[in-house]
N, C-alpha and C positions, 0 to 999 in steps of 0.2 A: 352315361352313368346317371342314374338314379339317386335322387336325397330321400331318408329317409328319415322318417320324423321322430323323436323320441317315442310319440306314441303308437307308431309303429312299430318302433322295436320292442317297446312292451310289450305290444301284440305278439311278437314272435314268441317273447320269451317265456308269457304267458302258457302260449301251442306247446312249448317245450317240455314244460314244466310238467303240462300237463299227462303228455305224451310218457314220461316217466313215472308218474304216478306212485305209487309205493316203492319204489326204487329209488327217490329221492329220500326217502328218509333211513336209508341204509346204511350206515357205517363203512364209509370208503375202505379197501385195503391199502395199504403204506406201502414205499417202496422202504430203499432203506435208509434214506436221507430222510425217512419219517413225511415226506410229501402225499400225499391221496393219491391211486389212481384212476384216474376219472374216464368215465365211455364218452365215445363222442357224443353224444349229448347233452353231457355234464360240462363238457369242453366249450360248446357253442354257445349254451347259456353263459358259462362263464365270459365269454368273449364279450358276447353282447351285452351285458353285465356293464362292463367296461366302456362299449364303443356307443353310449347314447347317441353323444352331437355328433359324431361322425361314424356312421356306418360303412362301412364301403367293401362289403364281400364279396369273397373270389369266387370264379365260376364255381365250383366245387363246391365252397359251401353254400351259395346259392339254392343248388342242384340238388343237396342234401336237405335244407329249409323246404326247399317246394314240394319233393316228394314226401314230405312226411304232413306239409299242408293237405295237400290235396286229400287226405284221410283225415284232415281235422274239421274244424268248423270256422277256421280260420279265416276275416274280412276277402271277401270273392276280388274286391279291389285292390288290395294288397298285394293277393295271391295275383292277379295279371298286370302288376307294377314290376313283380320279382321277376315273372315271365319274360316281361318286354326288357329287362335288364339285364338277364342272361342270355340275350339273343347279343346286346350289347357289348359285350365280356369277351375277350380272346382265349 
């Protein structure tokens, strides 16, 4: 398993962010507990958001982070840290 660094996760969330683009500034719809509902990408940031000092994602969301790297401009070192850590991952 893989540590990553806060400033790694910025990086991701940065990719994320970016990756949404006008869709971030959207006005979420509500359910009806009045919550937002959020797409998965909305979800991941929020996650990592959260998990600075301790990142530790699951194959899946790995899986989901890399395939939308690989279409970004995202650190090439990063992007085969995630690689070599989802080979690590049951």
């Amino acid at each position: 398993m893989s540590n990553y660094t806060p400033e790694e996760v910025d990086m991701l969330i940065d990719m994320l962010k970016a990756k949404l683009g006008k869709a971030a500034s959207r006005i979420p719809e509500k359910t009806k507990e009045g919550k937002p509902i959020l797409n998965k990408t909305e979800k991941t940031i929020r996650y990592l958001d959260h998990r600075h000092k301790f990142f530790n994602p699951t194959k899946e969301m790995l899986q989901y982070i890399i395939d939308i790297a690989e279409k970004s401009n995202l650190d090439k070192a990063l992007l085969e840290k995630m690689k070599e850590d989802i080979l690590t991952k049951k």
